[in-house]
Phi, psi and omega in degrees: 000326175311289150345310183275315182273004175262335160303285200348275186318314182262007183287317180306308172285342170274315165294348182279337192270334195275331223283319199255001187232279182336279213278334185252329170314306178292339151255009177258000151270331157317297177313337169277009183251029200225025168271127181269009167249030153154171180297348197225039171276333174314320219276295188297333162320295216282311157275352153262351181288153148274329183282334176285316174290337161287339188280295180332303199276329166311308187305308169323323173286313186310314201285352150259005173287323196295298212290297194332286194288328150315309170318301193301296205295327173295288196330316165315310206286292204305306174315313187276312160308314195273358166267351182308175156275207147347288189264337197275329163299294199312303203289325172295349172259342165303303192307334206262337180259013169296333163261045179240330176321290227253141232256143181325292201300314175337297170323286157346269194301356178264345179293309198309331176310281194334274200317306226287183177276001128279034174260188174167109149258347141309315157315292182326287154338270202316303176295319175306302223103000198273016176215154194255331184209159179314124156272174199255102182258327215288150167068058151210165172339305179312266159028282207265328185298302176312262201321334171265305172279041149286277182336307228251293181307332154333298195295334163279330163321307201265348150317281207296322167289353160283321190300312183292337182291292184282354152297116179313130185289339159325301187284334176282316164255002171294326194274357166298292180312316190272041165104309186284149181280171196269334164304333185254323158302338144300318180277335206267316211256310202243016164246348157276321164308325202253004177296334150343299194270341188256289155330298176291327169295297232276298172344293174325311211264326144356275224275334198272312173294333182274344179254025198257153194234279185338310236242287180304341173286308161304292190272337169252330181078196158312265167028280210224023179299165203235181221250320157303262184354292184305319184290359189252324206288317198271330147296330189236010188249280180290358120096075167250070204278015176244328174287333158276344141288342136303312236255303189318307193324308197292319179317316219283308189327296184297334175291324178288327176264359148294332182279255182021279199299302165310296188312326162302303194291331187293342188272348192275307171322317195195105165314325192272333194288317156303000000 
């Protein structure tokens, strides 16, 4: 009876997560096992294309170019934020959660201002002198990286400053008082501490950048497509629905075994941490 009344209270939300989490994740990888010309023919399909398997890795790289520089540069932001006071934090965590008001494609469409070739920072370039004619930026890596860690570093500022905000400042001059240099008081003392908050940003800004479709679409193109992309284009163009349930599966698989591979790293890092 104990037992029973201890489901209760979580039986709603656990149906809602089996009915709307679960149930759809689990059919859209069975439709990739209902191909009559075998069970793993999507998979061999899919990794015998050389254009496909370019799209898969071009997404893994931009999505781990983003979160490396989202991590660095948040992490930076975030650190000089949790030492501020009172009044001089608040208005810098506004500033830092100020683009998150404003809607992905909006973001987007403002790279495009940035990038293009009369946009500007090409005018700029051009007015200094340091350039003779526009570069080409738009549709390209560069391009889709900057804009995704536009996007992305906010959502890591605000991971990360409640983490630095609860490292004891004690600990921080003890490891001063005894000797250690800030280089060493960092890597030993405030990067253990902060693995936490760093794992879970760095997951966020992963998962978020391999799957993002609006950002790669406006600014990389035909090009520089990205695995969102492909997956909208084999559902909703080509109305290829078991190729878009391989292309979906294989995200949630690399997403997953990417969270895997932090989590390992975040134990190596700091055992406790974790």
């Amino acid at each position: 009876m104990k037992n029973l009344r201890l489901w209760t209270l979580p039986a709603p939300g656990l149906a809602l997560v089996l009915l709307f989490l679960l149930l759809p994740v689990g059919a859209t990888l069975l439709a990739t096992f209902g191909d009559p010309k075998g069970l793993f023919a999507p998979y061999i399909a899919f990794f015998n294309s050389a254009f496909r398997r370019a799209v898969l890795f071009r997404t893994i790289e931009i999505a781990l170019v983003t979160t490396v520089l989202s991590v660095l540069i948040g992490f930076a932001a975030a650190y000089v934020i949790a030492q501020m006071p009172g009044r001089a934090k608040s208005i810098l965590i506004i500033a830092a959660v100020f683009p998150l008001l404003t809607g992905v494609v909006v973001r987007s469409f403002a790279w495009l201002i940035i990038l293009g070739k009369n946009g500007i920072l090409n005018s700029t370039l051009i007015g200094l002198g340091l350039i003779a004619e526009p570069f080409a930026m738009l549709y390209t890596k560069g391009a889709v990286i900057a804009a995704m860690v536009y996007l992305f570093v906010p959502l890591m500022i605000l991971t990360l400053v409640g983490v630095l905000e609860g490292i004891p400042k004690d600990l921080i001059e003890a490891s001063t008082s005894l000797g250690a240099k800030p280089l060493a008081t960092f890597r030993q003392v405030i990067l253990p501490l902060a693995t936490p908050g760093l794992i879970v940003g760095a997951v966020l800004v992963f998962t978020g950048s391999f799957t993002s479709y609006a950002t790669p679409q406006l600014l990389g193109g035909e090009k520089q497509m990205m695995m969102g992309t492909f997956l909208y284009q084999r559902a909703m163009v080509t109305f290829d629905w078991t190729g878009a349930s391989t292309v979906a599966t294989i995200m949630v698989v690399v997403t997953i075994a990417v969270v895997l591979v932090m989590t390992r790293l975040a134990k190596r890092l700091n055992p406790m941490a974790v």
